[in-house]
N, C-alpha and C positions, 0 to 999 in steps of 0.2 A: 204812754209817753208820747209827748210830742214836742216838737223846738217849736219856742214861742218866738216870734217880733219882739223886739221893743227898740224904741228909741232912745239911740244913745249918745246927745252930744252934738248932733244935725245927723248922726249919721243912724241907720237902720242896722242890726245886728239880731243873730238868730242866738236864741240861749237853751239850756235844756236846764231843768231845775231839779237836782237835788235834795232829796228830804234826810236829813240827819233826825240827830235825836242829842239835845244839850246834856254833858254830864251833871248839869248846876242839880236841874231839876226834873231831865226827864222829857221839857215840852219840845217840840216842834222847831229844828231849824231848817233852815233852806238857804242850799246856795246855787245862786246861777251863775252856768258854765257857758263857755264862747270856746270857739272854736278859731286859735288863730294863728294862718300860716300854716295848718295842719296838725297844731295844736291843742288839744282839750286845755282849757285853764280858768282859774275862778275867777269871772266877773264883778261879783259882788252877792254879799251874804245879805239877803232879803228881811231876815229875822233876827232879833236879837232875846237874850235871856234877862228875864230882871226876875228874881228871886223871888215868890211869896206873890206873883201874878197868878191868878188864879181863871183856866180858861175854859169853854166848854167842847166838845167836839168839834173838831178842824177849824178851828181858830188857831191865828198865829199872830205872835204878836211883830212888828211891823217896825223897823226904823225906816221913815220917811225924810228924814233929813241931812244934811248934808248932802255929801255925792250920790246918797239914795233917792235925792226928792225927783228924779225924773223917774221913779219907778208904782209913784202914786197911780199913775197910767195904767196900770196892772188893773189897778177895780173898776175902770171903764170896758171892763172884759167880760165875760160869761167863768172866767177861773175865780174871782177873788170876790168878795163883798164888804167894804168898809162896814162896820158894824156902829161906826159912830162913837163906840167905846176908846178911853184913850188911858195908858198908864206913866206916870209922872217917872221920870227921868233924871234927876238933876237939874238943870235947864233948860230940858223938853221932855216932850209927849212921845211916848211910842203909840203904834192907832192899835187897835183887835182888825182885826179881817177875821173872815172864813172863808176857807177852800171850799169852791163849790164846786169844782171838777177836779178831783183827788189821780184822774187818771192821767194827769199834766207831770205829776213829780214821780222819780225813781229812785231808789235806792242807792246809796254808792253801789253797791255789788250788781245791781241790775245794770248800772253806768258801763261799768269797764265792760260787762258780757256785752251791750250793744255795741261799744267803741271798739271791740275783738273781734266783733262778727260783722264791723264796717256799718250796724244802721245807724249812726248817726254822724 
């Protein structure tokens, strides 16, 4: 695990990323946490579920739009890789990504044992 950079809004913020697991179906969510005022709290949920997506290993599927679209920034990294692949929406696209460094996101329960023993 490790706090990542990212740009948020002109301003630079450190986040630690959380991997859940969606009830719908099982795949992959993730949310990133900030840290603010001495507060853990959720930044912004990276992943979204659409039902009957069908993904391959460490793929997640990706809303990039709205207050998410500065987080596209992410696959300009050694963690993420746009696959190119996109899944329809209603009025948008979600993208596929693959996690290419799985050792970036942690468990809820791994979260709080770091935030208790002060490493993050």
């Amino acid at each position: 695990m490790k706090k990542i950079k990212i740009n948020s809004y002109g301003s630079e913020i450190e986040v630690v990323l959380v991997k859940g697991t969606y009830q719908n179906d099982n795949s992959t969510a993730i949310e990133l946490m900030c840290n603010e005022e001495g507060y853990w709290e959720a930044y912004s949920t990276l992943t979204v579920c659409i039902p009957g997506t069908i993904l391959e290993d460490n793929e997640i599927l990706v809303k990039t739009w709205s207050e998410n679209e500065q987080l596209k920034e992410l696959t300009n990294t050694d963690m993420f890789y746009d696959t190119g692949k996109r899944v329809k929406s209603g009025f948008v696209e979600a993208e596929i990504w693959k996690v290419e460094d799985t050792s970036i996101l942690v468990t809820p329960e791994e979260f709080q044992i770091l935030i208790s023993e002060g490493k993050v």
